[in-house]
Every structure is written in structure tokens, then in C-alpha cells.
C-alpha positions in Angstrom: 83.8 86.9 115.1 86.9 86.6 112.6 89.7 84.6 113.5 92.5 87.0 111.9 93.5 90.2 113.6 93.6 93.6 112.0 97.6 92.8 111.1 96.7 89.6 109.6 94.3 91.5 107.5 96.9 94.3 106.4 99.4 91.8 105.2 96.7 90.3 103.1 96.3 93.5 100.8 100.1 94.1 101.2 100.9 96.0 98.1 104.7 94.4 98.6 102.4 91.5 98.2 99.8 91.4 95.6 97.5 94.4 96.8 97.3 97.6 95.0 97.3 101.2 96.5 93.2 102.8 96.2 92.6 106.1 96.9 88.8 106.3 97.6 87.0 109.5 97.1 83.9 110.4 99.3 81.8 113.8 100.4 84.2 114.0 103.3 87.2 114.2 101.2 90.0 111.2 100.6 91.6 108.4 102.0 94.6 106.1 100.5 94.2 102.3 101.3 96.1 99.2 100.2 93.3 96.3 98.6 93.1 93.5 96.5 92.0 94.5 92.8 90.5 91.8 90.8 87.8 91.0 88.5 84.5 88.7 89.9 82.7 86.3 87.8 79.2 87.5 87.4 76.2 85.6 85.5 73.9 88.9 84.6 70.4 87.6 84.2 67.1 89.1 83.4 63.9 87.7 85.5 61.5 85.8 82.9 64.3 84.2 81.0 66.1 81.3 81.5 69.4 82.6 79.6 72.0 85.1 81.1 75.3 86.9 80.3 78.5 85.8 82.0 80.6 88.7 82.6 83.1 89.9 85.4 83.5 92.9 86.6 85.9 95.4 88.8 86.2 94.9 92.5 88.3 95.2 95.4 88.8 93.5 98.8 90.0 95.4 101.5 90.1 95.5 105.5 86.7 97.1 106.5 88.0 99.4 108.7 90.0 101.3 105.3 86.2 102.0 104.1 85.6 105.6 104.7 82.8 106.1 107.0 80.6 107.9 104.9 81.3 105.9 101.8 78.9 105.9 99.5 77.6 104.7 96.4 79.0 106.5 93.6 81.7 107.1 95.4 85.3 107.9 92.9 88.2 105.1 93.2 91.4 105.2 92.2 93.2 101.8 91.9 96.9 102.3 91.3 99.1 98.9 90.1 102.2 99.3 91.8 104.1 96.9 89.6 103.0 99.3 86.6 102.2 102.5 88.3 99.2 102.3 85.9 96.1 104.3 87.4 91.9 103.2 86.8 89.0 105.4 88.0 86.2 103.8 88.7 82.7 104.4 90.8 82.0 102.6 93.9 79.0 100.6 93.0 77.9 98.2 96.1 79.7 97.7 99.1 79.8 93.6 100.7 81.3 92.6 103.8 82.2 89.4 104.2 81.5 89.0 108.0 85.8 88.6 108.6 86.4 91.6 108.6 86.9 92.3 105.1 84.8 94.1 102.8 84.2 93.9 98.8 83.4 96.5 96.6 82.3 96.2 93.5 83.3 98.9 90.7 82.4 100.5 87.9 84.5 101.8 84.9 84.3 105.8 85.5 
């Protein structure tokens, strides 16, 4: 059971703050949601060899409840900076709650 309530989690992606505006595209139709946009180190490996790739890739962190309910893989999302007002599309790749009450999404360069 999480600790934080759903306003504790709100202010956490608080685009005032450091969260950016997404605007997440499913079969249902939109929804606009405030989230954390960053970029996860990953170590990309292939079974068989002890070498791999270190990479990072697009994500955001965001109170599950914002995830539409029918949210899907390959899903379109819009990540808007509001310092910039610059706008990515990306596709919704995996979906990983963290068990607080937050979920990550990892992204894909659309």
C-alpha cells in the first residue's frame, strides 16, 4: 500500500515543478496528463554473449491513475516541455508500475 496520497503524487509530476504536459493517444481517443519525462539507463544485451550496449532511452513517470484505461502498446505520446513549448511523439512501448502508485512508461521515438 503506498504511503503518498493521490495529491502527493500530483505535485510530484507538477509541470510548475519539473513534470511536462503528455497527451497520450489510445483507441478510445485522448487524454492530457502532467509526468516526469526523462531518459533510463539501459544495458541492451543479446543472450549468448557476455558483451552489451549501454544505451538510454525515453520514458515517463506518472500517477497510475492518468494511464488511460485501455492503454496500450503502441499507443501515440505527446510529451510537451513547458519551459520550451517544444513537442516529441513517441510510441508507448511497455508500461511498469512501480507498486506506489506510479507507473513508468517506456517510449519509443515515433
Amino acid at each position: 500500500m503506498a504511503v503518498e496520497t493521490a495529491a502527493d503524487r500530483a505535485l510530484f509530476v507538477d509541470a510548475d515543478e519539473f513534470g511536462a504536459s503528455v497527451t497520450w493517444t489510445s483507441a478510445s481517443g485522448s487524454s492530457t496528463f502532467p509526468a516526469i519525462f526523462d531518459a533510463e539507463y539501459q544495458l541492451l544485451t543479446v543472450p549468448g554473449l557476455e558483451a552489451g550496449v549501454e544505451a538510454s532511452g525515453p520514458q515517463i513517470l506518472f500517477p497510475s491513475s492518468s494511464l488511460p484505461a485501455d492503454a496500450a502498446q503502441g499507443d501515440g505520446v505527446q510529451v510537451t516541455d513547458p519551459a520550451t513549448s517544444a513537442v516529441s511523439f513517441f510510441t508507448a512501448v511497455e508500461f511498469k508500475p512501480d507498486g506506489t502508485g506510479m507507473t513508468i512508461a517506456r517510449l519509443q521515438e515515433a
